[in-house]
C-alpha positions as CSV (number, residue, x, y, z in Angstrom):
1,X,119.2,-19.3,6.9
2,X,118.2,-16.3,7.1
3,X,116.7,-16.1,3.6
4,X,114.7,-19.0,4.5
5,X,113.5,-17.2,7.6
6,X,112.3,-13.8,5.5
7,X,110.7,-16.3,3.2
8,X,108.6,-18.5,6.2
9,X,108.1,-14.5,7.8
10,X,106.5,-13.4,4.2
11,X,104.3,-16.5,3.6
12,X,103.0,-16.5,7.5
13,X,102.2,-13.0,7.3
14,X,100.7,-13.4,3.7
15,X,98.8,-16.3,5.1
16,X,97.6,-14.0,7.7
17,X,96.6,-11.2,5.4
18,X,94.7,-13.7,3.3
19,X,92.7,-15.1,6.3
20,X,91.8,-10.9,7.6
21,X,90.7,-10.5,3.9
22,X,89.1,-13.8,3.7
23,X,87.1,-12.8,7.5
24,X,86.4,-9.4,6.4
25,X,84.7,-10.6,3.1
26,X,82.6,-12.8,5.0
27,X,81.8,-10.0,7.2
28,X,80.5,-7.7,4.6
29,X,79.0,-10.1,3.0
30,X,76.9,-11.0,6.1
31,X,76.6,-7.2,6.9
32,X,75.0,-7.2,2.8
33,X,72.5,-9.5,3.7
34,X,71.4,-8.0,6.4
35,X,71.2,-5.1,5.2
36,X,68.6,-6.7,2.4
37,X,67.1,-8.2,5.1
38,X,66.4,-4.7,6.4
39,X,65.8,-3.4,2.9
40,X,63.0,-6.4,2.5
41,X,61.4,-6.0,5.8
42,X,61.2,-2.0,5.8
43,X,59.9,-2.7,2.1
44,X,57.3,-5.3,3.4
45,X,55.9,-3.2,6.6
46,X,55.5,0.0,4.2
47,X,53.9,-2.1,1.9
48,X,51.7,-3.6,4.3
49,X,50.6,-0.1,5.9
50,X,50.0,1.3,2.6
51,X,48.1,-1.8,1.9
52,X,46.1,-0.7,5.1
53,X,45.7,2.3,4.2
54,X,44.5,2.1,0.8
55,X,42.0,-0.9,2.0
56,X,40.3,1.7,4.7
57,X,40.3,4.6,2.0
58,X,38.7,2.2,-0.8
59,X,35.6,0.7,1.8
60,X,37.0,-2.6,1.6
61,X,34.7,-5.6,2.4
62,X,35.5,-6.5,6.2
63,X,36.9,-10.4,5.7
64,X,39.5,-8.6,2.5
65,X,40.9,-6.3,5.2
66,X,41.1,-9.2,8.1
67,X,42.8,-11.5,5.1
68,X,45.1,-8.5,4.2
69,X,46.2,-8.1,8.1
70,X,47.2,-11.9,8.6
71,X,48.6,-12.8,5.5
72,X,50.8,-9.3,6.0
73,X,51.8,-10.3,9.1
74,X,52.4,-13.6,8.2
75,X,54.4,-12.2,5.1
76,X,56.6,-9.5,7.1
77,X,57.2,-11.8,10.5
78,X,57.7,-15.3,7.8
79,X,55.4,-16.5,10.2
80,X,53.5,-20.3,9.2
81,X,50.4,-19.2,10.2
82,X,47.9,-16.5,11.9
83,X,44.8,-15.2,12.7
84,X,42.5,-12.4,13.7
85,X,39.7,-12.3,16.6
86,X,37.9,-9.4,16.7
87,X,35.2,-8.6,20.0
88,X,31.5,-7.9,19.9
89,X,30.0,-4.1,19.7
90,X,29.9,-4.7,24.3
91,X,33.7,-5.7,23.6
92,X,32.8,-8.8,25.9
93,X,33.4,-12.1,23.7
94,X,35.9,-12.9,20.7
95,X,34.9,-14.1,17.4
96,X,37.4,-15.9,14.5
97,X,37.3,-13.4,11.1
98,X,40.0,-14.5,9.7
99,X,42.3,-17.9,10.4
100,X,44.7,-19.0,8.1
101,X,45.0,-22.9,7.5
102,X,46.7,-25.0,10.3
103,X,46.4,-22.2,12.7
104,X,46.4,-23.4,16.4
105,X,43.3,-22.1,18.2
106,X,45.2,-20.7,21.4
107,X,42.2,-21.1,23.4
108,X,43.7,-20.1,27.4
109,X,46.6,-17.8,25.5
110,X,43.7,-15.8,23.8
111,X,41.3,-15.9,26.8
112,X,44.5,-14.7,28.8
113,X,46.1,-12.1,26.4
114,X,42.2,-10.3,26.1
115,X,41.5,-10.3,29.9
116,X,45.2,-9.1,30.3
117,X,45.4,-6.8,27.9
118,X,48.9,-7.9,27.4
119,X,50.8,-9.2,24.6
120,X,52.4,-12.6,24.5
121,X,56.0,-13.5,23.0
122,X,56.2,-17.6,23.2
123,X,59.3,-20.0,22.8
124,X,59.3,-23.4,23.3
125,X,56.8,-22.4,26.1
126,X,54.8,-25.7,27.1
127,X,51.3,-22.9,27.2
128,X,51.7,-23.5,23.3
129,X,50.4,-27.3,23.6
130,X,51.2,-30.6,23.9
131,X,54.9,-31.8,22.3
132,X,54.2,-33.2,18.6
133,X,54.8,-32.5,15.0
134,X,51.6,-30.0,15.6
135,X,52.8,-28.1,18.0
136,X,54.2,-24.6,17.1
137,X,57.6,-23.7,17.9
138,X,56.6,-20.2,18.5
139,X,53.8,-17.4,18.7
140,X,53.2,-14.0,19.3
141,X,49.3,-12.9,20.5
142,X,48.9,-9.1,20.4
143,X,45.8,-7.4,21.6
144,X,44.8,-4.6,18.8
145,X,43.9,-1.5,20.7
146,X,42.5,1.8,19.4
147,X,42.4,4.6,22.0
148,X,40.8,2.7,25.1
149,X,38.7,0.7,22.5
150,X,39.6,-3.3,22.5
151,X,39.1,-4.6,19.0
152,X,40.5,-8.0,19.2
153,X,43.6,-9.8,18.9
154,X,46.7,-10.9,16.2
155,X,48.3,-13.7,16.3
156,X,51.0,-15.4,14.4
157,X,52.9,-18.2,14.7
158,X,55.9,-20.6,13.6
159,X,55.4,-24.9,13.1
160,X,57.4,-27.0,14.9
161,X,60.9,-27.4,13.4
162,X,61.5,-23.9,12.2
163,X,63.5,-21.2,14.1
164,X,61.5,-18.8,16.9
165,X,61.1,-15.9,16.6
166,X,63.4,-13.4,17.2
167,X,63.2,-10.6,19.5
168,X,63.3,-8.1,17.1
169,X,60.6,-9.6,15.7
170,X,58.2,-8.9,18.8
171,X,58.5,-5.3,18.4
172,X,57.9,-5.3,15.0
173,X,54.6,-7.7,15.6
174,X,53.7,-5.0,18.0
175,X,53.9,-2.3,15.4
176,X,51.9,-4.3,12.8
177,X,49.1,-4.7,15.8
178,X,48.8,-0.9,16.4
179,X,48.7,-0.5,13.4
180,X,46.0,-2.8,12.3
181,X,43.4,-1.5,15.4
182,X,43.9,1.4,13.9
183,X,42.7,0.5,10.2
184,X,40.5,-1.9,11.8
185,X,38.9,1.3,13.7
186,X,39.2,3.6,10.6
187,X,37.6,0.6,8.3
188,X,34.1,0.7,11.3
189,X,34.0,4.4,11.1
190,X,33.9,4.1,7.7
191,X,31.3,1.6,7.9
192,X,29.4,3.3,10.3
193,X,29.3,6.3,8.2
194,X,27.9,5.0,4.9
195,X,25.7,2.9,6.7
196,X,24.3,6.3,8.2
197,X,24.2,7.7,4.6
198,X,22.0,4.5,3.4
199,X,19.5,5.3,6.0
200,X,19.0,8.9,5.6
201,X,18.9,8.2,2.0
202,X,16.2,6.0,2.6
203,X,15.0,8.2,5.6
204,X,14.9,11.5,2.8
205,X,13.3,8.9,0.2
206,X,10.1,8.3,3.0
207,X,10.0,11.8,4.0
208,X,9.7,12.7,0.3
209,X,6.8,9.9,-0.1
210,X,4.8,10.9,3.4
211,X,5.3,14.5,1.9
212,X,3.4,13.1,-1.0
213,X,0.8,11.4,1.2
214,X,0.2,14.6,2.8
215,X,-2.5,16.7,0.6
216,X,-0.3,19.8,-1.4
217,X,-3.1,22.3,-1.4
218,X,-6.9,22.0,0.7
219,X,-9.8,21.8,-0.7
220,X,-12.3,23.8,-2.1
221,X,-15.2,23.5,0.3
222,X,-18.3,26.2,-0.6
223,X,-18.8,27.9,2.7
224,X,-16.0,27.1,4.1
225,X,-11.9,28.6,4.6
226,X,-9.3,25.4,5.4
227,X,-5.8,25.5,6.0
228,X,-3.3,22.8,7.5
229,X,0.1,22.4,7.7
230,X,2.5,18.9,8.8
231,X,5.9,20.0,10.8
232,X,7.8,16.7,11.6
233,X,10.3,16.3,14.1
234,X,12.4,14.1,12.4
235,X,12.8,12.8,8.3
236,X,9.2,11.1,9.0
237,X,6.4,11.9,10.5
238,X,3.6,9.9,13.0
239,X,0.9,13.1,12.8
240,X,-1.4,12.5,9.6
241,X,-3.8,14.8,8.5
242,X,-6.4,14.8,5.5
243,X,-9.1,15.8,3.3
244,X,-11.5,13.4,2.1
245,X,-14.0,14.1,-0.7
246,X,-16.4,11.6,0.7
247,X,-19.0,13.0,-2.6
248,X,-20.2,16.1,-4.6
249,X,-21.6,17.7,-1.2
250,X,-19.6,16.6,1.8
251,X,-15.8,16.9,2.5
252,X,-13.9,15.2,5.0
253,X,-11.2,16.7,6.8
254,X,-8.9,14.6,9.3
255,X,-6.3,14.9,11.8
256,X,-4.4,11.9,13.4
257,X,-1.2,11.1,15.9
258,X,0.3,8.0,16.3
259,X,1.7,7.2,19.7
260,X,5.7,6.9,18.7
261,X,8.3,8.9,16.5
262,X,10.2,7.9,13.7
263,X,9.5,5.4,11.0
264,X,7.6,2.7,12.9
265,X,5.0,5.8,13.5
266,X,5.0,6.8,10.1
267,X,4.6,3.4,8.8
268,X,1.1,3.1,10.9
269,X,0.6,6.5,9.7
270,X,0.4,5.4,6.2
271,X,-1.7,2.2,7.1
272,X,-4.1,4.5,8.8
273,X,-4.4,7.3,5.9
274,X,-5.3,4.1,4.2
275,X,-7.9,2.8,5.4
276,X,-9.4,6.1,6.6
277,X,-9.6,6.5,2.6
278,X,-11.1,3.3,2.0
279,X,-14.0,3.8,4.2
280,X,-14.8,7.2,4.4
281,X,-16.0,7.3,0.7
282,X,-20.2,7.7,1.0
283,X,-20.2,7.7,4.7
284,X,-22.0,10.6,5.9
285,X,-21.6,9.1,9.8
286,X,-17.8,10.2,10.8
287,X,-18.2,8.0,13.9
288,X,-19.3,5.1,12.0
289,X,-15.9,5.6,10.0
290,X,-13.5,5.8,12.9
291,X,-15.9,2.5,14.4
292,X,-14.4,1.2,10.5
293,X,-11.0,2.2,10.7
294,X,-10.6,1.0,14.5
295,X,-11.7,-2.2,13.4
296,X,-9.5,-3.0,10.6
297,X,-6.4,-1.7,12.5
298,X,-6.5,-3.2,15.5
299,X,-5.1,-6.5,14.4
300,X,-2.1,-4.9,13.4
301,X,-1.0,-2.1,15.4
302,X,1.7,-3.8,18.6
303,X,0.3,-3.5,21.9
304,X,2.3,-0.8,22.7
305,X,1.0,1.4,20.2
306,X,-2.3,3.3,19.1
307,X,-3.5,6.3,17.1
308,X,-5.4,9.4,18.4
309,X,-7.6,10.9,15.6
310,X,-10.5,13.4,15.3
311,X,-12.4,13.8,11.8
312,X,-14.9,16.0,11.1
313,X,-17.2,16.1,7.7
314,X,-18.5,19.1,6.1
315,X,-21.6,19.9,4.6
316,X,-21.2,22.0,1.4
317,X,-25.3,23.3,2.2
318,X,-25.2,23.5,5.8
319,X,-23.1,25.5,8.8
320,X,-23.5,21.8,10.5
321,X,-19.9,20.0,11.1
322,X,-20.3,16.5,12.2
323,X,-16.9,15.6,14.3
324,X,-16.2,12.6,16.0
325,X,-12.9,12.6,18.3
326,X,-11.3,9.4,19.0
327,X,-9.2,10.1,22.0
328,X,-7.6,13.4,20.2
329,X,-7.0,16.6,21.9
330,X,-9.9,18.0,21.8
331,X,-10.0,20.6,19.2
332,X,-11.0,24.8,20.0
333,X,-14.0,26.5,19.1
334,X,-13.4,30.5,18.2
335,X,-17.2,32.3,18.2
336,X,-16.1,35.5,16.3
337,X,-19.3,37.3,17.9
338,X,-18.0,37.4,21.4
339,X,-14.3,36.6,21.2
340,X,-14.4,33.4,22.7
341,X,-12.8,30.0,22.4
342,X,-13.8,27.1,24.0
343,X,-13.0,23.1,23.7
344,X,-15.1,20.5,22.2
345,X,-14.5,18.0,24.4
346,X,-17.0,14.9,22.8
347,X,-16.2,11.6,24.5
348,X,-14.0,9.3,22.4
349,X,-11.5,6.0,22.6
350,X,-8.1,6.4,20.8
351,X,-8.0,3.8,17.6
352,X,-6.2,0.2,18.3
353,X,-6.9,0.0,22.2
354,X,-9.8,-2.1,21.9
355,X,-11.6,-4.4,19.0
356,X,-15.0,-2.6,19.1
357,X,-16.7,-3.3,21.7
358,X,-16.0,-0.2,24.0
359,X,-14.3,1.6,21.0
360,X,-17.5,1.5,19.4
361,X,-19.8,2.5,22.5
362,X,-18.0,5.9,23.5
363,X,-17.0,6.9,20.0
364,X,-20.3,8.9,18.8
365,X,-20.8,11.5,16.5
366,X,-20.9,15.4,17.9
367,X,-23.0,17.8,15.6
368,X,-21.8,22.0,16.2
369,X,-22.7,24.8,13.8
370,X,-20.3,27.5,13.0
371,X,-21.6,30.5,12.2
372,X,-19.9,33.5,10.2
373,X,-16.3,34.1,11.0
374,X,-16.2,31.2,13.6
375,X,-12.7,28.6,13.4
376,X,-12.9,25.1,14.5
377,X,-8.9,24.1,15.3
378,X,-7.8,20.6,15.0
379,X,-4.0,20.5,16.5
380,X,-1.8,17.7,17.8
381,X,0.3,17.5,20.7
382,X,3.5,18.5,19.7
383,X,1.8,22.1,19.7
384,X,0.9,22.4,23.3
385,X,3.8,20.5,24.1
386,X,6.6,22.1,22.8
387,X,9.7,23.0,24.7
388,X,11.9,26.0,24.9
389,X,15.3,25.7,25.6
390,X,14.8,25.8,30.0
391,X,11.9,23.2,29.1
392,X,9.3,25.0,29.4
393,X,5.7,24.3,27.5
394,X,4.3,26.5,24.9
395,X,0.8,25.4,25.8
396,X,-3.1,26.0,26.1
397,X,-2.6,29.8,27.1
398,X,-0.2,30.7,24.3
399,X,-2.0,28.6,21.5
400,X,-5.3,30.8,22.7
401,X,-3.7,33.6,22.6
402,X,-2.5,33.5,18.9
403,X,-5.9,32.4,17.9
404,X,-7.1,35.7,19.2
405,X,-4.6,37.6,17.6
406,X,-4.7,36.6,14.2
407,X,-8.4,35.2,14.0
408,X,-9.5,38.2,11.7
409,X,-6.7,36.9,9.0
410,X,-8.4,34.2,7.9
411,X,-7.6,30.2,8.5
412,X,-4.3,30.7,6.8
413,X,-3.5,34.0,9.1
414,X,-4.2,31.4,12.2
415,X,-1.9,29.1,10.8
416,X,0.8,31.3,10.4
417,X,0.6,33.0,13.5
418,X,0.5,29.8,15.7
419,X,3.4,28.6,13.9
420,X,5.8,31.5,13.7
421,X,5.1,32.2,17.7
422,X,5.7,28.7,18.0
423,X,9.2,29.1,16.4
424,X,9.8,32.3,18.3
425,X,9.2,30.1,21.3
426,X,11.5,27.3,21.0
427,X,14.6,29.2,19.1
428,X,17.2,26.8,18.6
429,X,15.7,24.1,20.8
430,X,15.1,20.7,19.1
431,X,11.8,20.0,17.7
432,X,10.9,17.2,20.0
433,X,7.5,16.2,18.8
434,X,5.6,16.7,15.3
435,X,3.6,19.6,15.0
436,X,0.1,19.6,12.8
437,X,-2.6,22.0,13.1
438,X,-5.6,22.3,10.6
439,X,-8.3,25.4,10.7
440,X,-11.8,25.3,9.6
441,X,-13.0,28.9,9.0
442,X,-16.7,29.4,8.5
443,X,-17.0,32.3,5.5
């Protein structure tokens, strides 16, 4: 009997050994596979931000990085399938980049989550559609989010018939989101920035072909001392000067500023030089050029827009200057004799206000003779006009008073004087306008 008991005793407890050992098998079994769960998933997220990372690094296209973000997400969450929205440059409207196939549009969940800010977790929530084999049994709508910046949204989903998702799962679709604004926000700057290099590329490329545009050296007039010089405000210039050998006895010598900045300036600039070119060969009238150059531009130049020029033609056998001045500043007149400077003020229409018909009545030709030692100046705006750093102007009075200073150095001497004082006078103040002055010394 009690043999039999010890024996029934040894077998239960065996038994209950077996079962423990049995339970405890199963446990660490289960504990191993989620552990490789773990294992999988830390694997997949580090993959996927490294993916990120090297995509923003490597200027990938736009649509590569929205695929890499969905399918990732997808991939880490074993989600069925996802999408990206991203919002306008006024962060006011959502466009689709990138939707994977069979992703429900989430109309009134994406309209709410993006006016809310807020990111959505769904179960079996009727907001996910009407019941059907279509209908997803779960979704999770993040808002990406860089700084104060919106960018758009993630989302991800499950089909109907599959498990939710988790909880856990939430926070880790949260993580992915932050994440991806901030590649997403990376990936623009970096967009941004090469775009910038592109342009300025392009923007050096046109200074260097308006610098070419521009004459290198002035001409060789008998009886006459010239110097000019071009100082742009930006890469490109809308001031234009020139010198024109019209023939074997009379030079040309122009000065031009095109209302605007920038490239849309420099671009008429280059139309003007042009044409001025085309028509100021022979022409002894520099009125009847300007009445030339007025009428082939004014088709062309925007409403908005127009060009201020004077040009003046020199006679190598006579102290005679012929000017016409088509709305320009009107250019000074030192008389070495008395020390005086004085503007010639000749009536005149700025180029591409009008067709002709006024253009051509008010813009005549002005005869003055220099004598020995005399300087005509031709200057544009951005010379009277510059500002120091409390905004004040360098103007009429200054620009005199470097004349008269350095008028016994020659046309060069003038132009180096006005333009160092000018320097001296803004210091580390912008450049706001282009600066172009031209002398005309009488030997």
């Amino acid at each position: 009997m009690w043999g039999a008991l010890f024996f029934g005793l040894s077998v239960g407890i065996g038994l209950a050994f077996a079962r423990v050992y049995v339970l405890q098998q199963r446990r660490i079994r289960a504990l191993e596979k989620a552990r490789d769960r773990l294992e999988l998933e830390e694997s997949q997220v580090f993959d996927f931000f490294h993916g990120l990372g090297a995509a923003v690094s490597n200027e990938t296209k736009p649509r590569d990085l929205h695929r890499l973000i969905v399918e990732g997400t997808m991939r880490i969450l074993d989600g069925s399938t996802g999408a990206v929205y991203l919002a306008d440059r006024k962060g006011e409207h959502l466009r689709p980049e990138f939707v994977s196939k069979g992703c429900p549009m989430f109309v009134d969940l994406i309209a709410s989550a993006w006016r809310a800010c807020e990111a959505l977790h769904l179960s079996e929530d009727p907001r996910l559609g009407r019941e059907g084999p279509q209908r997803p049994a779960s979704a999770m709508i993040c808002p990406l989010v860089y700084g104060s910046q919106k960018l758009g949204l993630l989302v991800v989903s499950r089909r109907a018939g599959g498990e939710p998702f988790p909880g856990s799962a939430f926070k880790i679709f949260k993580g992915i989101a932050e994440q991806s604004a901030f590649a997403l926000y990376n990936a623009f700057i970096f967009s941004e920035a090469a775009e910038k290099k592109r342009i300025d590329q392009d923007l050096q490329v046109a200074h260097e072909i308006q610098r070419i545009l521009l004459p290198s050296t002035a001409p060789d007039v008998l009886g006459y001392q010239i110097s000019g010089v071009n100082i742009p405000a930006r890469h490109v210039s809308g001031d234009y000067y020139d010198y024109i050998g019209i023939d074997e006895e009379h030079c040309g010598i122009a000065i031009a500023d095109v209302s605007g900045k920038g490239v849309p300036a420099s671009l008429i600039m280059a139309m003007c030089r042009s044409v001025l070119r085309s028509q100021a060969a022979g022409q002894h009238s520099a009125a009847r050029v300007l009445q030339q150059v007025n009428a082939q531009l004014f088709p062309d130049i925007r409403e908005d827009m127009f060009i201020s020029m004077a040009y003046a033609i020199l006679d190598r056998n006579s102290s005679t200057v012929t000017l016409c001045r088509a709305g320009h500043d009107a250019p000074l007149l030192y008389r070495a004799k008395d020390r005086t400077i004085t503007k010639v003020n000749p009536p005149g229409m700025a180029v591409g206000i009008d067709s002709g018909g006024v253009f051509n009545r008010v813009t005549n030709d002005f005869s003055l003779s220099l004598e020995s030692d005399d300087c005509l100046i031709l200057y544009t705006d951005g010379v009277t006009e510059a500002l120091d750093r409390q905004g004040a102007e360098f103007g009429m009075e200054n620009v005199i008073r470097s004349i008269l200073a350095s008028a016994s150095e020659g046309a060069a001497g003038i132009i180096t004087k006005l333009t160092d004082d000018l320097r001296a006078f803004v210091g580390a103040h912008p450049q706001h306008d282009d600066i172009t002055l031209i002398v005309i010394r009488k030997k």
